[in-house]
BANU-877868 format. One record per residue: residue number from 1; residue in one letter; chain; x, y, z of N, C-alpha, C in turn. Coordinates in steps of 0.001 Angstrom, whole numbers, always signed. Layout:
// residues N
   i aa ch      nx      ny      nz     cax     cay     caz      cx      cy      cz
 NUM  A  A       X       Y       Z       X       Y       Z       X       Y       Z
...
This chain:
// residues 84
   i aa ch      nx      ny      nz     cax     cay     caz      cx      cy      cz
   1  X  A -103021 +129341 +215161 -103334 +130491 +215994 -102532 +130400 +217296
   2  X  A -101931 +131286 +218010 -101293 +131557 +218931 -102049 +131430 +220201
   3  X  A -101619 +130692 +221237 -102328 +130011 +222221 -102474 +132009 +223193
   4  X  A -103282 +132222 +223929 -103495 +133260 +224283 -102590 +133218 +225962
   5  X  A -102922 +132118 +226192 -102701 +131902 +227908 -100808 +131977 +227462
   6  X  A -100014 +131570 +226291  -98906 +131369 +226246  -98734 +132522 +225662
   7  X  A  -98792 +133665 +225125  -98791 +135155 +224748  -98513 +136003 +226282
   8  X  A  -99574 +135556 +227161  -99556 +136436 +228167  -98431 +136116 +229005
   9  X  A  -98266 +134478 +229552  -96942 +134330 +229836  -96237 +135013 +229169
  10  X  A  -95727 +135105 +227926  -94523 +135420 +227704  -94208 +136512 +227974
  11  X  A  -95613 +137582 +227944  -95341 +138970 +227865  -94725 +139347 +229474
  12  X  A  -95615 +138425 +230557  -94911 +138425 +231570  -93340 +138313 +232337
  13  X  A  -93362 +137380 +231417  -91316 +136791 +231684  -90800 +137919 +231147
  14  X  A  -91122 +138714 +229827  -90300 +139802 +229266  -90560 +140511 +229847
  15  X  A  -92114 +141265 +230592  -91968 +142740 +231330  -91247 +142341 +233388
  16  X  A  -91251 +141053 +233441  -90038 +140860 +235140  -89170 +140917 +234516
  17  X  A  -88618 +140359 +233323  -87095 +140763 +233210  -86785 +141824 +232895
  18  X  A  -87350 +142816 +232137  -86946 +144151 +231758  -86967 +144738 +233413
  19  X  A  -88197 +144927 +234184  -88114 +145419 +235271  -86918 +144998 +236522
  20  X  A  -86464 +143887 +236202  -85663 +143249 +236734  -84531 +143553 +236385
  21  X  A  -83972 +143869 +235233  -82735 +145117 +234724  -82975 +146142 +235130
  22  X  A  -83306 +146993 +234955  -84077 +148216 +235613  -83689 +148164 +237246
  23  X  A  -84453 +147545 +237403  -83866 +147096 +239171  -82430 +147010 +239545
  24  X  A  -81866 +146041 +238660  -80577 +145702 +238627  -79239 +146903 +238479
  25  X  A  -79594 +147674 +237912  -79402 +148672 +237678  -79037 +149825 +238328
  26  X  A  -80582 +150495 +239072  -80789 +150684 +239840  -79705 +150838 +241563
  27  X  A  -79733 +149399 +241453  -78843 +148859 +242424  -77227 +148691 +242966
  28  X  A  -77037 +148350 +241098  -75844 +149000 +240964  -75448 +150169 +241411
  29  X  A  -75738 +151201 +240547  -75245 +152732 +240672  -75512 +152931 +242571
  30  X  A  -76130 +152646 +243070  -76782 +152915 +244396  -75241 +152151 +245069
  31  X  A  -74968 +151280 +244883  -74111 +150218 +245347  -72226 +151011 +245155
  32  X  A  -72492 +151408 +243827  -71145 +152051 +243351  -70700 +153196 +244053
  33  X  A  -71945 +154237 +244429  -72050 +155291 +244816  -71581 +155087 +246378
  34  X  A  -72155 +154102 +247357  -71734 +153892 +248643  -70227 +153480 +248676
  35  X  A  -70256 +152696 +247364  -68541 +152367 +247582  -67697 +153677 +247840
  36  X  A  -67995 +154267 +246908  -67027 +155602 +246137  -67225 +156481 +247707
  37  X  A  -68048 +156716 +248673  -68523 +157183 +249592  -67430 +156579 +250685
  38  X  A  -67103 +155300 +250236  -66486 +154960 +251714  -65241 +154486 +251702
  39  X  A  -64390 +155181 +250685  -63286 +155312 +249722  -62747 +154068 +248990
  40  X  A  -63726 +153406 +248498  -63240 +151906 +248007  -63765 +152377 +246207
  41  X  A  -64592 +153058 +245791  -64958 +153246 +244398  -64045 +152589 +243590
  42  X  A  -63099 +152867 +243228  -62127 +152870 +242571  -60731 +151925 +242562
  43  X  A  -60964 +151323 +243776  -60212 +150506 +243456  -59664 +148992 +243335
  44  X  A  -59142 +148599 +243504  -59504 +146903 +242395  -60280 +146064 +244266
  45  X  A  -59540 +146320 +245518  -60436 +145687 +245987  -61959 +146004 +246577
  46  X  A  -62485 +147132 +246072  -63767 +147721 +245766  -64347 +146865 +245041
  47  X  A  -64176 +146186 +244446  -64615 +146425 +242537  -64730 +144747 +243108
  48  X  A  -64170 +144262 +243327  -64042 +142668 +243587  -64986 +142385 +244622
  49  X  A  -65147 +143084 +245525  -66171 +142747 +247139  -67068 +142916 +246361
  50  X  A  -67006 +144202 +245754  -68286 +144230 +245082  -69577 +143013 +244363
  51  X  A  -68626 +142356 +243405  -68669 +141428 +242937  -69177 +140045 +243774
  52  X  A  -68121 +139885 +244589  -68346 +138611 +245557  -69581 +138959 +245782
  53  X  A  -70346 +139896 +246905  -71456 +140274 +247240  -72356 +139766 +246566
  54  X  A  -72514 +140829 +245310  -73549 +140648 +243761  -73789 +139368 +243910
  55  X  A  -72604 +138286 +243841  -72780 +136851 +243035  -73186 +135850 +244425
  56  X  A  -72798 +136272 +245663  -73680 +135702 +246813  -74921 +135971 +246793
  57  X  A  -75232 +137376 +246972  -76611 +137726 +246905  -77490 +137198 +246142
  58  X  A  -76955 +136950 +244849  -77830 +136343 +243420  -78228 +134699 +243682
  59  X  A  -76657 +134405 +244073  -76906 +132424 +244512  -78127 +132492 +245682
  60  X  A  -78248 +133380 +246378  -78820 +132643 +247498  -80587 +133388 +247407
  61  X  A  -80589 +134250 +246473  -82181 +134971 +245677  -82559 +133796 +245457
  62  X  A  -81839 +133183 +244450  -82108 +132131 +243512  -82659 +130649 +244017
  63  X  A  -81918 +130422 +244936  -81950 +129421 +245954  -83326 +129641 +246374
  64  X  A  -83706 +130529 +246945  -85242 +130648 +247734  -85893 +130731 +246974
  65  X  A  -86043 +131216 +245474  -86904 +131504 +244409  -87273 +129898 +244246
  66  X  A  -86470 +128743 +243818  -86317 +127614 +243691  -86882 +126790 +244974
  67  X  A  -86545 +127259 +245765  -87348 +126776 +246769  -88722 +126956 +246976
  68  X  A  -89325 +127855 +246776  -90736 +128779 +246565  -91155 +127761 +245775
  69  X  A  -90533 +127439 +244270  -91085 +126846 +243496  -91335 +125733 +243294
  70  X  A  -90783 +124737 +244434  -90954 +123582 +244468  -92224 +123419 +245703
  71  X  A  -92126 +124454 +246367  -93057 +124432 +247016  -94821 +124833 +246900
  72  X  A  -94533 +125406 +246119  -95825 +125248 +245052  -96100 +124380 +243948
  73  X  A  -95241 +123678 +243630  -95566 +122715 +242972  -94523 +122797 +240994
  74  X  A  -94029 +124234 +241443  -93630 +124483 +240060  -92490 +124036 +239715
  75  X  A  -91815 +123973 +238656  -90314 +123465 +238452  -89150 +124840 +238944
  76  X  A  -88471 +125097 +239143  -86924 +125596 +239187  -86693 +126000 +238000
  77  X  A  -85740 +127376 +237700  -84971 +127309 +236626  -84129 +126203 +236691
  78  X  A  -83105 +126174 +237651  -82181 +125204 +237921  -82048 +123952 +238865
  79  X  A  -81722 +123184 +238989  -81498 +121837 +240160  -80338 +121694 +239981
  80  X  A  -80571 +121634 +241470  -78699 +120836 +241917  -78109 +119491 +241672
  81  X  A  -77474 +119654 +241184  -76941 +117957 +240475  -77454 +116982 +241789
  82  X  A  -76680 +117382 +242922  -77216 +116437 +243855  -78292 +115974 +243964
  83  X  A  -79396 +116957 +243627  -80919 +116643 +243632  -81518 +115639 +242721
  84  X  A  -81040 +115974 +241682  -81655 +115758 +240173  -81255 +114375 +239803
């Protein structure tokens, strides 16, 4: 029989991540749209800041999420080699 408390987790991790695409999403087009607004849409160094941004923004979400979680007691998706 299927543990109940591990059902509901899961259903949880799948409905933050769907909402979390959704979001993602979201953010994008919102993001693309200001570019295109401030004449960078289109072109390659648009498209690249863009990027850099995204992948800062994400490292350093992640970072505090991980931090949160050690601070409650929980594990990390990830650890830093240095740490670990």
């Amino acid at each position: 029989m299927t543990d109940p408390k591990a059902m509901v987790q899961t259903m949880i991790t799948l409905a933050s991540a769907s909402l979390g695409l959704v979001a993602a999403l979201a953010w994008n087009e919102a993001i693309k749209a200001t570019l295109a607004l401030l004449g960078m849409g289109d072109n390659l160094a648009g498209l690249y800041s863009y990027a850099i941004v995204a992948t800062v923004l994400a490292v350093v979400v992640l970072t505090m999420l991980g931090r949160i979680a050690a601070r409650i007691g929980g594990d990390a998706a990830f650890v830093r080699e240095a740490e670990g």
